[in-house]
BANU-343350 format. One record per residue (C-alpha): x, y, z; residue in one letter. Coordinates in steps of 0.001 Angstrom, whole numbers, padded with zeros to 6 digits, always signed. Layout:
% residues N
XYZa ...
This chain:
% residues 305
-053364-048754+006022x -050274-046945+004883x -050025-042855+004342x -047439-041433+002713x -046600-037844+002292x -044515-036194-000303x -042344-033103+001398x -039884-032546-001281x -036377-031180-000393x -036271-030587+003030x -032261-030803+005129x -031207-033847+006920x -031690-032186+010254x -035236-031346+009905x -035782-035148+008559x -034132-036232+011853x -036905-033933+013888x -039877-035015+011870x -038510-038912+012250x -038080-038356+015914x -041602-036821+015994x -043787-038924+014101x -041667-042364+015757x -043557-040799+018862x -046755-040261+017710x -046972-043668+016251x -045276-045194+019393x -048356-043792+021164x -050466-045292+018813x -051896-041555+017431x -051074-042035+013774x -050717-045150+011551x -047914-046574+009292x -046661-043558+008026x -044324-043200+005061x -042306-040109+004494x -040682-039581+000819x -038476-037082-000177x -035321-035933-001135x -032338-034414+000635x -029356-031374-000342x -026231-033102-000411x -024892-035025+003094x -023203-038178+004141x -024754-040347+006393x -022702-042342+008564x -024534-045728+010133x -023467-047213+013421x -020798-049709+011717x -019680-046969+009726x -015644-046321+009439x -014695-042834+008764x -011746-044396+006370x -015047-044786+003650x -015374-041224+003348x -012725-040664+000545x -013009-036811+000422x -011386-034081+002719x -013604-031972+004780x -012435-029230+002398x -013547-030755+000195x -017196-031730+001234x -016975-028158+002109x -016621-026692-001320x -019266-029237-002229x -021132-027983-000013x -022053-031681+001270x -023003-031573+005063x -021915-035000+007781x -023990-036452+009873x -023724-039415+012420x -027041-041177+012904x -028041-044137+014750x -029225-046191+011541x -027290-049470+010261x -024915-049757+007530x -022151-047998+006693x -021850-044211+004964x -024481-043259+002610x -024991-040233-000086x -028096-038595-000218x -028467-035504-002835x -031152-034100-005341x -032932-036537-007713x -032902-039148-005013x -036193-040348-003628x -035617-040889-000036x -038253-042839+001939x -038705-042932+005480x -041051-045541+006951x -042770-045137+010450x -044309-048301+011104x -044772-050022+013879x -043877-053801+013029x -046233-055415+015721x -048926-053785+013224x -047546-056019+010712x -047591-059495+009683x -044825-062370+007995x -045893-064665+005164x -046539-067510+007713x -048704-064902+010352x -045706-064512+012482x -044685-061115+013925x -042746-059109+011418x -039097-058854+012563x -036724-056051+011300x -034599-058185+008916x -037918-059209+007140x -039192-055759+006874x -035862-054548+005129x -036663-057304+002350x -039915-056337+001543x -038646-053199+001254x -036216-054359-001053x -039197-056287-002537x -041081-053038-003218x -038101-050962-005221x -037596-054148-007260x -041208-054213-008322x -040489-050190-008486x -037663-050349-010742x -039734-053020-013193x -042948-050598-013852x -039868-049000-015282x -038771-051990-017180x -035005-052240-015180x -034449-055695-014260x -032910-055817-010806x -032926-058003-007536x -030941-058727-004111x -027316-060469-003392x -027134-062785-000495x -024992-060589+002120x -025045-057178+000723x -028526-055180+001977x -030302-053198-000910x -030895-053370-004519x -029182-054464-007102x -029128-053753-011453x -027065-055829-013890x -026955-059202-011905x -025790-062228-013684x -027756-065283-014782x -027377-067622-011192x -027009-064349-009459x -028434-065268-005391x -031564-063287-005551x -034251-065457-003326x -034902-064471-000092x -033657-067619+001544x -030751-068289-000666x -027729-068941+001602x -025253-068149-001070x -022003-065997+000449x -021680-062693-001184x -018056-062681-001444x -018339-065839-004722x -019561-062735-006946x -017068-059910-005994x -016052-059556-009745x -019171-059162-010864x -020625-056157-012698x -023338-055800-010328x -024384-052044-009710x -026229-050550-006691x -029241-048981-007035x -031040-048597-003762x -029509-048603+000135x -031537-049431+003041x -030149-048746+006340x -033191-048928+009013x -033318-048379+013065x -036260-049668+015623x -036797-048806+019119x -040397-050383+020831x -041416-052231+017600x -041320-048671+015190x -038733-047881+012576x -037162-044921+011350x -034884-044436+008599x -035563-046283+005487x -033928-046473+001738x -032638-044106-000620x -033124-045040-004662x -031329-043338-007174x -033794-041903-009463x -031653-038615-011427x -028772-038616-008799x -025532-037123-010277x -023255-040596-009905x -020031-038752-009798x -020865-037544-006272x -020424-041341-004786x -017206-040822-005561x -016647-038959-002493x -017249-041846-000324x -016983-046326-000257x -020861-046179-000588x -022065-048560+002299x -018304-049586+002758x -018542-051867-000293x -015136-051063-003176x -015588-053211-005801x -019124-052328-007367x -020737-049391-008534x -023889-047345-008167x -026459-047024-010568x -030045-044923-011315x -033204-045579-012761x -032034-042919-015351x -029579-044205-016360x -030800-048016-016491x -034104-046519-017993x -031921-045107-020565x -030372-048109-021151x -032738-050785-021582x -035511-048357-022837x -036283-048848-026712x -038029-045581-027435x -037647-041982-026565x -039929-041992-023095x -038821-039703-020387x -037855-040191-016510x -041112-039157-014902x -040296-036168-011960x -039771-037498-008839x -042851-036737-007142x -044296-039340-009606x -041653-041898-008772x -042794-041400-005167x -046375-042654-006247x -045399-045391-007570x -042705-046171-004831x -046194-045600-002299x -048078-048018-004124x -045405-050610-004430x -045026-050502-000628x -049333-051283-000037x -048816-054007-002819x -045774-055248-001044x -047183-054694+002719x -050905-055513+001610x -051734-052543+002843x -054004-049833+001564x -052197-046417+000619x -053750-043161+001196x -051660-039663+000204x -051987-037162+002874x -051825-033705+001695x -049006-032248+004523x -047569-032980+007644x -050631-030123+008842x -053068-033351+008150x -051249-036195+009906x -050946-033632+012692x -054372-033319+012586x -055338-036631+012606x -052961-037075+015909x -054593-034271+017560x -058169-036074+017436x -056977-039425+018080x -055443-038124+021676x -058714-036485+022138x -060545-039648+021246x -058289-041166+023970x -058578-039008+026498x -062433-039253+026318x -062462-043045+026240x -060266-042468+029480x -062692-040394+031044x -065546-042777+030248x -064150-045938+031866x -063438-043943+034905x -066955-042513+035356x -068155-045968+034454x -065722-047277+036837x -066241-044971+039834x -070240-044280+039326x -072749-047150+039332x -075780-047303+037038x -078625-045018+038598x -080667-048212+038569x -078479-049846+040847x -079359-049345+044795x -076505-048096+046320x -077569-049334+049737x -079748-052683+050141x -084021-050921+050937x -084782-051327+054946x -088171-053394+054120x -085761-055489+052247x -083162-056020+054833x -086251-056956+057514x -087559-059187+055990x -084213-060930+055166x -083508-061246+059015x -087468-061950+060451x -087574-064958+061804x -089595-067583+059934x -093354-067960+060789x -094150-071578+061378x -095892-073533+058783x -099741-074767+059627x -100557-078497+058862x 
C-alpha cells in the first residue's frame, strides 16, 4: 500500500526534516510507502553533480527574488522549485517493491516508473509526453522517432536541436533500500523563473507546464484543476504505476499515529518471545518426578519362564 499526504506550501528546510524523519520511521519498518506532495516558496536545489556555473543569477539577485539555496544530497544538477509546482516526495523502501520480472527494484528502475506515472499524469490531461534516452525526467513536444522506451539505447546528444520541452525533474537519493527526494512537475509554475538557473545543467531545451500544454492542445474552454487535485491524480497514477493501493492520510498527526502503535506493537511482540523464551509452559516439569527417576535406574526384575 501507498499513503500519500497533501501538506501544501511548506519551506525547503522543513521538507528536509520531515524527509529525514519519515526515511527513519520507514527504515524501522513503523510506517509504509509513504508519499509526500506539495509545493515549495521559491529555492534552488543544487544535486551532488551540480556546478554552481548553472545558477545564472547573482545572489542579489535571488535575494530580491526572494529565492532561497540549498545544497542537498539528491542527484542531478540545480533544480527550481516555486508555487504552482507539485512536488512529490516518495519514502519507500525499494526491498518492499518488485521489477516487472520479480527482481528487487533497483533505484534506476524506480526513477522510471516514476517517470511512468507523470506521463500517464500528464495524459488524463490530454498532453502527450514521454522520456529521452540520457536525460532523467519528462518530456512534452517530442518528435515522431523520439527514444521514449525504457530500453532504448539511443544517445541523447542525436536530438540536441530538438524542440523538446521539460516538464518534470526527478532527482532521487537512497540510503538502506529507502528513498527520499523525488520529482517536481510543473503544474502553474511561472516559467520565467527558470531563467535564473541551466535547469538540471541542460542549455539547449526549455521547460514547460501542464498549463500551458493544457492550454495548448485543449479544444474547449476547461480549466487547470488546483493543485491539490493534481496531487490526486499524481497519487493514483503512482498505485497504478507501483500496483499498489493508495490511501490519503489526513496529516502528518495520522502517519505519526500509526508509527506510534506499530513501535508499541513491536515492543510487545518483543516482550512475548522473551517470556516465551525464558519461561516454559506450566505443563512442562521443570525437574524430571523422583518416582520417575527410580524407576528409570531400578534394576530389572528377572523374567519367570
Amino acid at each position: 500500500m501507498i499513503q500519500y499526504i497533501y501538506l501544501g506550501r511548506i519551506d525547503y528546510p522543513e521538507a528536509l526534516r520531515l524527509q529525514a524523519e519519515l526515511v527513519d520511521l520507514r527504515t524501522q519498518d513503523l510506517i509504509g510507502n509513504t508519499l509526500l506532495l506539495l509545493e515549495h516558496p521559491p529555492v534552488l536545489t543544487l544535486g551532488r553533480n551540480a556546478r554552481r556555473a548553472n545558477i545564472l543569477a547573482s545572489d542579489e539577485i535571488l535575494a530580491r527574488r526572494g529565492v532561497t539555496l540549498h545544497e542537498i544530497n539528491r542527484g542531478g544538477d540545480v533544480t527550481y522549485h516555486g508555487p504552482g509546482q507539485l512536488i512529490g516526495y516518495p519514502i519507500f523502501d525499494l526491498r518492499s517493491l518488485r521489477n516487472s520480472t520479480g527482481g528487487r527494484l533497483g533505484p534506476v528502475d524506480f526513477v522510471r516508473l516514476i517517470e511512468e506515472a507523470l506521463i500517464r499524469l500528464c495524459s488524463e490531461f490530454g498532453v502527450p509526453a514521454g522520456r529521452i534516452c540520457g536525460l532523467t525526467g519528462v518530456w512534452c513536444h517530442l518528435r515522431w522517432g523520439s527514444p521514449l522506451e525504457k530500453s532504448c539505447t539511443t544517445d541523447a546528444n542525436q536530438n540536441q536541436s530538438g524542440p523538446e520541452a521539460k516538464i518534470a525533474a526527478i532527482g532521487i537519493h537512497v540510503a538502506r533500500g529507502v528513498t527520499s527526494h523525488g520529482f517536481a512537475f510543473n503544474v502553474t509554475t511561472d516559467l520565467r523563473d527558470f531563467a535564473l538557473i541551466n535547469p538540471c545543467g541542460i542549455t539547449d531545451r526549455p521547460v514547460t507546464s501542464l498549463e500551458k500544454e493544457f492550454a495548448r492542445d485543449s479544444t474547449t474552454a476547461k480549466s487547470m484543476p488546483d493543485l491539490e487535485s493534481i496531487a490526486r491524480h499524481a497519487a493514483r497514477q503512482f498505485g497504478f504505476v507501483f500496483d499498489q493501493q493508495v490511501l490519503a492520510l489526513e496529516n502528518l498527526d495520522a502517519l505519526r499515529a500509526e508509527a506510534k502503535a506499530q513501535a508499541e506493537n513491536l515492543k510487545g511482540s518483543s516482550v512475548s518471545e522473551k517470556s516465551a523464551a525464558e519461561f516454559p509452559a506450566e505443563d512442562t516439569p521443570l525437574q524430571v518426578p523422583p518416582e520417575i527417576d527410580r524407576l528409570r535406574h531400578a534394576k530389572p526384575r528377572p523374567v519367570s519362564a
